[in-house]
N, CA, C and O atoms as CSV, one atom per row, in Angstrom:
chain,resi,resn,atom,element,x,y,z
A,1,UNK,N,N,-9.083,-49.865,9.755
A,1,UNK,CA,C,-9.736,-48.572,9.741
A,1,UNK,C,C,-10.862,-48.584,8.717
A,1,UNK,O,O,-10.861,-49.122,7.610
A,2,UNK,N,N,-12.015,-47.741,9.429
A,2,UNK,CA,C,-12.709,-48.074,8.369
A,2,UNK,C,C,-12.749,-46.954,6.926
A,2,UNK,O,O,-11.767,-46.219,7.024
A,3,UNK,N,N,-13.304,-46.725,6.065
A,3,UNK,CA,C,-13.222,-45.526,5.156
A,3,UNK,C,C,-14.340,-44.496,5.714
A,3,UNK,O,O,-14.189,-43.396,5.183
A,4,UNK,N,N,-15.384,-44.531,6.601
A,4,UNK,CA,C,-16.174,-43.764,6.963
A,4,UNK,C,C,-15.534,-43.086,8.131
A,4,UNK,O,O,-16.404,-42.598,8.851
A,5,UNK,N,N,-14.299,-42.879,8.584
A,5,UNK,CA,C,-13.672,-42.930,9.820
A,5,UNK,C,C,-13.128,-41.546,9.013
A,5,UNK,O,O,-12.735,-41.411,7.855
A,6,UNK,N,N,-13.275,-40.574,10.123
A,6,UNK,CA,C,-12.500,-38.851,9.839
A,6,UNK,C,C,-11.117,-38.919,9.868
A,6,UNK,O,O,-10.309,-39.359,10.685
A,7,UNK,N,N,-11.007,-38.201,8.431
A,7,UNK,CA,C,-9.379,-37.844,8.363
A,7,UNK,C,C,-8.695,-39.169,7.316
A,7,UNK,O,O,-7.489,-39.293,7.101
A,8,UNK,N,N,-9.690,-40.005,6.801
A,8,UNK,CA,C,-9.345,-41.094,6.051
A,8,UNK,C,C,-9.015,-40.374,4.766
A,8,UNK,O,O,-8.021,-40.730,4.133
A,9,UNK,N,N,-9.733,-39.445,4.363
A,9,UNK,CA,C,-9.397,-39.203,3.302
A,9,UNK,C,C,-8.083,-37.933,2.562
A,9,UNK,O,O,-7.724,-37.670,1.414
A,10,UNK,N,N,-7.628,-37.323,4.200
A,10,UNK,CA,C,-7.035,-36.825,3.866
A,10,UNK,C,C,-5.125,-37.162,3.990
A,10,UNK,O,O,-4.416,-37.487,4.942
A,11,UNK,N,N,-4.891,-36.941,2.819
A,11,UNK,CA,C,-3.178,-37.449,2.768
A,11,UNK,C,C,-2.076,-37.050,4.513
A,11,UNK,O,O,-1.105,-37.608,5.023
A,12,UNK,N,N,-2.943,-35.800,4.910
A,12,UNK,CA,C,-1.435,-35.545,5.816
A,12,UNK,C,C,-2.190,-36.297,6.710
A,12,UNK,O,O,-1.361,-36.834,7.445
A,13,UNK,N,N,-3.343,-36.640,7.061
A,13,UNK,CA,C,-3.577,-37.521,8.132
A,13,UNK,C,C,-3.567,-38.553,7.897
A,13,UNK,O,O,-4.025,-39.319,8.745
A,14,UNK,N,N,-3.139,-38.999,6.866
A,14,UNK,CA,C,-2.871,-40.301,6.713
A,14,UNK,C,C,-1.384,-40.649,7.164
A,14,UNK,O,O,-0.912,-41.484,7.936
A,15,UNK,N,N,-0.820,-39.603,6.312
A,15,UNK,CA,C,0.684,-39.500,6.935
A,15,UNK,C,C,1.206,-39.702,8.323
A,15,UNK,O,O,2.111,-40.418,8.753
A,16,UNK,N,N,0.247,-38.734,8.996
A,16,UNK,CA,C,0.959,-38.492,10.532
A,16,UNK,C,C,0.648,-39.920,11.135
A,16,UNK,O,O,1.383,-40.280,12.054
A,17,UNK,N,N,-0.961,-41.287,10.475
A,17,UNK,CA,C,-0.751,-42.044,11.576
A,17,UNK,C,C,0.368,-43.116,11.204
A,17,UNK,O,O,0.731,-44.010,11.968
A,18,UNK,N,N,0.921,-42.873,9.776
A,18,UNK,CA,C,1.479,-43.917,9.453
A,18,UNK,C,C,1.075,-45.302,8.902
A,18,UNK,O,O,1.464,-46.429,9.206
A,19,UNK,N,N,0.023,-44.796,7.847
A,19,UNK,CA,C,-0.403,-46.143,7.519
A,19,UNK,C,C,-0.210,-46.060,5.946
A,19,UNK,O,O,-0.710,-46.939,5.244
A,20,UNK,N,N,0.517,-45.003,5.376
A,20,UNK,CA,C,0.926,-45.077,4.046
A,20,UNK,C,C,2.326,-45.796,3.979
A,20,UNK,O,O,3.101,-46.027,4.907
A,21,UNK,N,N,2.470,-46.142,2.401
A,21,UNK,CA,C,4.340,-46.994,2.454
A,21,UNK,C,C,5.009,-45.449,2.453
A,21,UNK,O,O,4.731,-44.251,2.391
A,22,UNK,N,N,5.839,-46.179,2.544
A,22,UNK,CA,C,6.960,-44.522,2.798
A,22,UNK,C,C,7.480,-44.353,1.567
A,22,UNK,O,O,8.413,-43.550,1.617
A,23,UNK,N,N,7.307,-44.706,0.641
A,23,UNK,CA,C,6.952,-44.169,-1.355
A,23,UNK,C,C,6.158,-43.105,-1.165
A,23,UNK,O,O,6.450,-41.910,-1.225
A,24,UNK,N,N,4.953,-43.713,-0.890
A,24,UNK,CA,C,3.978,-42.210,-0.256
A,24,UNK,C,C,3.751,-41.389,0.050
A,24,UNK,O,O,2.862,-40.671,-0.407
A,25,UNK,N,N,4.563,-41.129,1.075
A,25,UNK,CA,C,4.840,-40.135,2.274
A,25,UNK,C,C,6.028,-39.113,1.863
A,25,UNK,O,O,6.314,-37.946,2.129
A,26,UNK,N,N,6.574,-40.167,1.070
A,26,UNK,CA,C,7.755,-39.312,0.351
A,26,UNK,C,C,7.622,-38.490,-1.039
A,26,UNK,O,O,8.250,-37.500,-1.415
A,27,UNK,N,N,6.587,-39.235,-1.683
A,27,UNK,CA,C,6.576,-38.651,-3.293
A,27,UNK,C,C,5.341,-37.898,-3.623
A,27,UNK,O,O,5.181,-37.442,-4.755
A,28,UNK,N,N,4.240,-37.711,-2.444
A,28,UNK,CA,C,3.231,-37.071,-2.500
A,28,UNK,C,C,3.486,-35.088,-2.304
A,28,UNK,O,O,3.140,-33.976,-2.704
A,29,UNK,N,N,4.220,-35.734,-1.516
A,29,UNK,CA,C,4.176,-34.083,-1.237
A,29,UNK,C,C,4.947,-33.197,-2.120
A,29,UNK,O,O,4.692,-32.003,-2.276
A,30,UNK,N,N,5.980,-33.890,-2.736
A,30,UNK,CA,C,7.124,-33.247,-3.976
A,30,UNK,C,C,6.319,-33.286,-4.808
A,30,UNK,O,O,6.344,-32.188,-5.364
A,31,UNK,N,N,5.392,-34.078,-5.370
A,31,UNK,CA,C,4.048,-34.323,-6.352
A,31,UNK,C,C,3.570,-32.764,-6.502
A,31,UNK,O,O,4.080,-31.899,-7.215
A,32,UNK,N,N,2.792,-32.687,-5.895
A,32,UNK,CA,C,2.172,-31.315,-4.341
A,32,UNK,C,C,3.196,-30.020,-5.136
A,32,UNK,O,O,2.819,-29.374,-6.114
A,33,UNK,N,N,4.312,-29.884,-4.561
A,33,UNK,CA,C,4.814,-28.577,-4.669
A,33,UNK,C,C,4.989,-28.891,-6.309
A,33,UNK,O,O,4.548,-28.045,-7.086
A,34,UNK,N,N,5.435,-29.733,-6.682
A,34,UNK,CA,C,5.577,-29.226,-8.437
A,34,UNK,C,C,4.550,-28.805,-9.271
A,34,UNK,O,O,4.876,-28.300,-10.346
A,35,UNK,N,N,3.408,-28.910,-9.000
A,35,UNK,CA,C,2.311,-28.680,-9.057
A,35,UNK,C,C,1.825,-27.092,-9.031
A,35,UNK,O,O,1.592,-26.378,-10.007
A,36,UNK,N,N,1.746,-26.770,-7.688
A,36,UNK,CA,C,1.874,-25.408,-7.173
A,36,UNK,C,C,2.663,-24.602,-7.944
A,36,UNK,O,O,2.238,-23.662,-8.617
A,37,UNK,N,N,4.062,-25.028,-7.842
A,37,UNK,CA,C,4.845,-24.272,-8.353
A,37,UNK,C,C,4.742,-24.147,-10.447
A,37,UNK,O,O,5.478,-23.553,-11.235
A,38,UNK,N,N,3.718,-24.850,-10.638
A,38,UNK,CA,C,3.777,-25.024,-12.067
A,38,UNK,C,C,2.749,-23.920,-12.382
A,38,UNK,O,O,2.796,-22.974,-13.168
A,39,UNK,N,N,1.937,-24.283,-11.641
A,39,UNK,CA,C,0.702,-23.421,-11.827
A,39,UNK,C,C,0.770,-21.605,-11.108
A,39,UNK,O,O,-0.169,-20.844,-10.877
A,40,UNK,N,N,2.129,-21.414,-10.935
A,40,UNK,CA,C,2.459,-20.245,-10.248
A,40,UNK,C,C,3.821,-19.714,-10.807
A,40,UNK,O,O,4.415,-18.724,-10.380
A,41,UNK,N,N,4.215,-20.515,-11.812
A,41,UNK,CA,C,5.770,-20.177,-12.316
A,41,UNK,C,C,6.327,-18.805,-12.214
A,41,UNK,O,O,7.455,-18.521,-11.813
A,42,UNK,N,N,5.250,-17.847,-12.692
A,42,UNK,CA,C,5.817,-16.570,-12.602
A,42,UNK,C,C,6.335,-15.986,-10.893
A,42,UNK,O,O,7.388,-15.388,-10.674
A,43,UNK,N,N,5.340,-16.331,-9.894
A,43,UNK,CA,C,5.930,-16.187,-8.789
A,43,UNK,C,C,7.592,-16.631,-8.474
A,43,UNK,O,O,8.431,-15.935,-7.904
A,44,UNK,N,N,7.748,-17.861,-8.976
A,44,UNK,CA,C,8.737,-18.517,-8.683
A,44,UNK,C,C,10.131,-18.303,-9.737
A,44,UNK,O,O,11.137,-19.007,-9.650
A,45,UNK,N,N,10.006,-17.510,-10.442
A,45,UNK,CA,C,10.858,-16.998,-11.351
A,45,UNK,C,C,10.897,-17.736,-11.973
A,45,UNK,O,O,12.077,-17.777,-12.320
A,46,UNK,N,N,10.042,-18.969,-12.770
A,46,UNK,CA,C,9.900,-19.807,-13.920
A,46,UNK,C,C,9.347,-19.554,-14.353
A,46,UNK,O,O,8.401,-20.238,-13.961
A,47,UNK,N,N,8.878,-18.751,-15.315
A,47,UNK,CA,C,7.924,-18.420,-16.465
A,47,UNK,C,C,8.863,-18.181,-17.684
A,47,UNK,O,O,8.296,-17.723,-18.676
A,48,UNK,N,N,10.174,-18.406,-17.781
A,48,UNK,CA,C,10.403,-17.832,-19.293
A,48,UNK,C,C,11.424,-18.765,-19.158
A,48,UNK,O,O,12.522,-18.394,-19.572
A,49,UNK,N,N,11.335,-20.006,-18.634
A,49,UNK,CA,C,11.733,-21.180,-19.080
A,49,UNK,C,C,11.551,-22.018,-20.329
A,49,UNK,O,O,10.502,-22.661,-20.295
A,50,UNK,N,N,12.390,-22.216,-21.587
A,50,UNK,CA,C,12.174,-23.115,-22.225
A,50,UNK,C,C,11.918,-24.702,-21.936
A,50,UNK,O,O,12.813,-25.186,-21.243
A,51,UNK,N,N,11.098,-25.433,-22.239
A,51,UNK,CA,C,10.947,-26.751,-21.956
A,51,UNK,C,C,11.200,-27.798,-23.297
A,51,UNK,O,O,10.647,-27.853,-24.396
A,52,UNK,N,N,12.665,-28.861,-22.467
A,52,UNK,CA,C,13.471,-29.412,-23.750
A,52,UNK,C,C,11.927,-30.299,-24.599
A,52,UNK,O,O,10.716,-30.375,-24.393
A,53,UNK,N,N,12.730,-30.719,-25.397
A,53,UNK,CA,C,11.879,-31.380,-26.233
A,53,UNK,C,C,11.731,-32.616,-25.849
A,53,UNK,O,O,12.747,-33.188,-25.456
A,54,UNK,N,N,10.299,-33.441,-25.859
A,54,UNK,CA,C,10.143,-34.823,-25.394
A,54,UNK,C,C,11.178,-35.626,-25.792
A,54,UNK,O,O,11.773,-35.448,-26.855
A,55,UNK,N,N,11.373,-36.286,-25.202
A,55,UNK,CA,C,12.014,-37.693,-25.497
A,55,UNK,C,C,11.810,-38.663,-26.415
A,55,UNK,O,O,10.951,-39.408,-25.943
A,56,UNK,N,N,12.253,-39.161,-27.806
A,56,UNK,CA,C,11.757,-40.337,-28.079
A,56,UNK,C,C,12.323,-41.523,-27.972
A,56,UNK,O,O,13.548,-41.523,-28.087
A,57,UNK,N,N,11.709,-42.712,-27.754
A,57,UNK,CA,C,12.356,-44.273,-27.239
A,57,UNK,C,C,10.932,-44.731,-27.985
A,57,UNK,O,O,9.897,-44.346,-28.530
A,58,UNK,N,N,11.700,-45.822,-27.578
A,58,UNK,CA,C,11.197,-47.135,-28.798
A,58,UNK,C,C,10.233,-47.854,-27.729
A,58,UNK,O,O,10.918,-47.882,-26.706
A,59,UNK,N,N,8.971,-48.459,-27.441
A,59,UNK,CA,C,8.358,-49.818,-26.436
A,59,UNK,C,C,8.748,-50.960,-27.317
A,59,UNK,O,O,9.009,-51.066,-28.515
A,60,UNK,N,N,8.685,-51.945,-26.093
A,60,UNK,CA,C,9.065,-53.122,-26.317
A,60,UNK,C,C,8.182,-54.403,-25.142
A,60,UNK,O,O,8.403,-54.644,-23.955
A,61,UNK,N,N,7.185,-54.988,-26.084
A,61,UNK,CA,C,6.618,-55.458,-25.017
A,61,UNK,C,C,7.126,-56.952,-24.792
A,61,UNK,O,O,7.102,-57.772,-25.709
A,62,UNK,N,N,7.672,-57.309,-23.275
A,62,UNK,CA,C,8.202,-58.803,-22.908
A,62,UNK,C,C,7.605,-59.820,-22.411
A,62,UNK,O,O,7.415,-59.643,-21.208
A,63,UNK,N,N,7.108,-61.097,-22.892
A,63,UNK,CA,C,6.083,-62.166,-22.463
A,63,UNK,C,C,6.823,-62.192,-21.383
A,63,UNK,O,O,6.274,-63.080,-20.730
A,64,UNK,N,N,7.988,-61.687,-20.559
A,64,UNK,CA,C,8.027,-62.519,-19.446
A,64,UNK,C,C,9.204,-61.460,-18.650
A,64,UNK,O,O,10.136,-60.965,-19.283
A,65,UNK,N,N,9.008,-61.242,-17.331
A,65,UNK,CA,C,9.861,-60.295,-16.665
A,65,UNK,C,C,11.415,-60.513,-16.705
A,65,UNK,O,O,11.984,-61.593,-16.542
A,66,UNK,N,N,11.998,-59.305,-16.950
A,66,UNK,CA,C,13.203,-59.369,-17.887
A,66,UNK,C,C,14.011,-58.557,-16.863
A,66,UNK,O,O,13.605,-57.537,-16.305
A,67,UNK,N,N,15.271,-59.172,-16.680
A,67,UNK,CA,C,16.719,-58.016,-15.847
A,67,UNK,C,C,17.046,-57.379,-16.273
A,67,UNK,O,O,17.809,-57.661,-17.197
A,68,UNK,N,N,16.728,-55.827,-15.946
A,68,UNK,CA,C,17.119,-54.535,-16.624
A,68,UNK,C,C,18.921,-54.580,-17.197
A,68,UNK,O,O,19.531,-54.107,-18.156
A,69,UNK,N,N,19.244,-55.347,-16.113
A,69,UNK,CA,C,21.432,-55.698,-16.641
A,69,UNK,C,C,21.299,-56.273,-17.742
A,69,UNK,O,O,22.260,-56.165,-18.504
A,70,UNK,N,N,20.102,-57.070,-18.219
A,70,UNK,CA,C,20.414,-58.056,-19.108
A,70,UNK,C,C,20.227,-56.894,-20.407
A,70,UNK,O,O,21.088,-56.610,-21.240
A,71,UNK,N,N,18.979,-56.385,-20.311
A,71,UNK,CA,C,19.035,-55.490,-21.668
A,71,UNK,C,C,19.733,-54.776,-21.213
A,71,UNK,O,O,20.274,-55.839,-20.905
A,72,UNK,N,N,20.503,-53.799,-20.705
A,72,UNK,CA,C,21.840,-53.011,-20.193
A,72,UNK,C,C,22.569,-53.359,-21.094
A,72,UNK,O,O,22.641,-52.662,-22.106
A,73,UNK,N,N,23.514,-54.869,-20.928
A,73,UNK,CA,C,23.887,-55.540,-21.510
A,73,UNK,C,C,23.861,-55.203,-23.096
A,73,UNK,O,O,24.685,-54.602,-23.785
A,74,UNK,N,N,22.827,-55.706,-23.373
A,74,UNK,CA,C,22.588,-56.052,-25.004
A,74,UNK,C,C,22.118,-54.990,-25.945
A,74,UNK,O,O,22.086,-55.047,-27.174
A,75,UNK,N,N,21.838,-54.227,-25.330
A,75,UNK,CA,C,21.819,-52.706,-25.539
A,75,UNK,C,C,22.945,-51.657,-25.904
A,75,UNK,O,O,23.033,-50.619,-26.561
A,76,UNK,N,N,23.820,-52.526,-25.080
A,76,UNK,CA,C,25.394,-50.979,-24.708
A,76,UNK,C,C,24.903,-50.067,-24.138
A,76,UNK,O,O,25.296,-48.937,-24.425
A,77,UNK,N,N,24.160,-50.198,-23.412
A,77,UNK,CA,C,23.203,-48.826,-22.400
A,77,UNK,C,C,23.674,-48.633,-20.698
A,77,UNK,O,O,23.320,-49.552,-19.960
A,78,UNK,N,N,24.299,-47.706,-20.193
A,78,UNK,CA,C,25.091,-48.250,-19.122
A,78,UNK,C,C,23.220,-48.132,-18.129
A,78,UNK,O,O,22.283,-47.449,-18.543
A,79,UNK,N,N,23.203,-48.650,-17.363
A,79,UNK,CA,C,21.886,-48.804,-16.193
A,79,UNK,C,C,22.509,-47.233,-15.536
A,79,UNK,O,O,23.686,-46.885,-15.631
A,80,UNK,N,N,21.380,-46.406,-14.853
A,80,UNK,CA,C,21.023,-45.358,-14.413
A,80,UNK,C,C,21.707,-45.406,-12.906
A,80,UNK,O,O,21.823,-46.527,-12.410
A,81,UNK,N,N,21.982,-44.728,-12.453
A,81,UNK,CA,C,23.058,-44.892,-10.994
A,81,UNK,C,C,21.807,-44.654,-10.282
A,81,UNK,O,O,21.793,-44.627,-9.051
């Protein structure tokens, strides 16, 4: 396809012909409403939501691709279901 070709640029027509991965197709549109709904909270009865406090964690950068079991492991960190 080329990029000068109608409807290339838009996501649901990209969707309907099926030429996105289905990561895509799936996480765009939940993307989409959280969005909406962020920028509209009061509609949605979220506006007098507290928001927890960030997270802090440590980076760790690895010369070489590493098995999440392995730091699991060595960590005492159980892996995420």
């Amino acid at each position: 396809m080329r990029s000068s070709e109608p409807g290339l640029r838009n996501f649901w027509e990209l969707r309907n012909r099926a030429v996105l991965p289905a990561e895509t197709t799936n996480y765009v549109p939940i993307i989409l409403a959280m969005t909406i709904i962020e920028k509209n909270a009061a509609e949605y009865g979220l506006n007098d939501i507290q928001m927890d406090p960030p997270l802090e964690y440590d980076t760790v950068d690895l010369p070489v691709p590493t098995n999440l079991a392995l730091v699991s492991d060595l960590t005492e960190t159980p892996l995420p279901n």
